[in-house]
N, C-alpha and C positions, 0 to 999 in steps of 0.2 A: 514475551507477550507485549503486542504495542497497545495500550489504550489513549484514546483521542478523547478530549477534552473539548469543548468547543463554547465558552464563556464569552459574557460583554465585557472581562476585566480579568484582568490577574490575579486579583485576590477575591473572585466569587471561583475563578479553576483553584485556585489555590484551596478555598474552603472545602468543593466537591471531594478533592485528592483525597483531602482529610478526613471527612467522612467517611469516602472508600474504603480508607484505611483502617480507621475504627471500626468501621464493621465488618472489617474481614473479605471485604468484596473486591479488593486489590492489594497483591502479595508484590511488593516492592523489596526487592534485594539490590542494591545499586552495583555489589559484586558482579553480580549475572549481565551480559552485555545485552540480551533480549528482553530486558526488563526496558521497556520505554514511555516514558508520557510526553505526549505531544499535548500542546497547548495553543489553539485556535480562538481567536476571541470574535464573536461576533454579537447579537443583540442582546439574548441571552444563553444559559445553557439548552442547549436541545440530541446532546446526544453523547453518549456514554457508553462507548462500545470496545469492544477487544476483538482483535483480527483475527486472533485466534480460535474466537466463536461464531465468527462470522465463515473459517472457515472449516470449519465443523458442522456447521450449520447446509453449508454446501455440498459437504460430504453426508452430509445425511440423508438430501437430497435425491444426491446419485446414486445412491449405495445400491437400490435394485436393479435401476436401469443401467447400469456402470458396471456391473459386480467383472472383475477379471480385467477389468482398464481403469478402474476406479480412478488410483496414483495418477496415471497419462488423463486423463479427464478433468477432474483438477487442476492441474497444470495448465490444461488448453484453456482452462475459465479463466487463470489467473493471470499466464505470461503473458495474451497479447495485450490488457488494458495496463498493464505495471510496463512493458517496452513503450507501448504509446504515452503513457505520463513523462516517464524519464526521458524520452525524447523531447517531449513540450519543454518540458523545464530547461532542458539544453538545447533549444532551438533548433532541433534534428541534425545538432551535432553529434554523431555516431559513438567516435573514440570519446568523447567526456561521457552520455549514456552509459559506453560499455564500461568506462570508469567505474562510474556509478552504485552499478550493478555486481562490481567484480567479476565481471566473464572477459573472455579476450575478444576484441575485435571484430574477429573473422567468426566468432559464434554471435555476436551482434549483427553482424549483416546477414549472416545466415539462419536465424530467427527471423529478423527483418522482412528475408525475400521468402520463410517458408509460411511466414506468418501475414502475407502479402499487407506486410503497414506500406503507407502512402508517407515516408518521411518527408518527402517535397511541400506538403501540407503545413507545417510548422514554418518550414521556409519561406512559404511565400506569403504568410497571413502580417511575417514580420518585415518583409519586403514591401507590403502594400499597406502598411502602417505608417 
């Protein structure tokens, strides 16, 4: 489970965590490598969420209109804005994305061209920067 934290300071995330904690509202095992907290600081707290629920939430959604592709639907909601970040952040360099990500290369461009992203787009925003 990743939950995102989004605080003005490190020790107002640091006191929500704990809270969490205390009240049972997040199950932190630091054995477990899906156990994640991210920490964003901005003016104040405004959001407190789990990806996990978020996509549940999605699948809940889908679930009538989906039934029998439910799985591949899903997926289609999630892979192409998660290829398009990991591209931003590597300035649509491909092989560091596919890094990233852990798939190989050749399933990174081949996402890329079935998923018709515009990688040139990151390229050129930092080109005419």
């Amino acid at each position: 489970m990743i939950t995102i934290v989004i605080a003005d300071n490190e020790e107002k995330a640091k006191e929500v965590v704990n809270s969490m904690l205390k009240e049972g509202r997040l199950n932190l095992d630091i054995s477990k490598k899906d156990n994640i907290i991210k920490i964003i600081e901005k003016d104040s707290v405004h959001v407190l969420v789990s990806l996990e629920e978020k996509v549940i939430e999605l699948e809940d959604s889908l679930y009538w209109e989906k039934q029998g592709r439910l799985y591949k639907s899903v997926l289609e909601v999630i892979e192409k804005p998660l290829i398009e970040h990991v591209l931003e952040r590597t300035e649509g360099n491909q092989l560091k994305a596919a890094r990233i990500l852990g798939i190989n290369r050749n399933t990174m461009r081949s996402k890329i061209k079935k998923l018709a992203i515009n990688v040139d787009k990151w390229k050129v925003a930092l080109n005419a920067a």
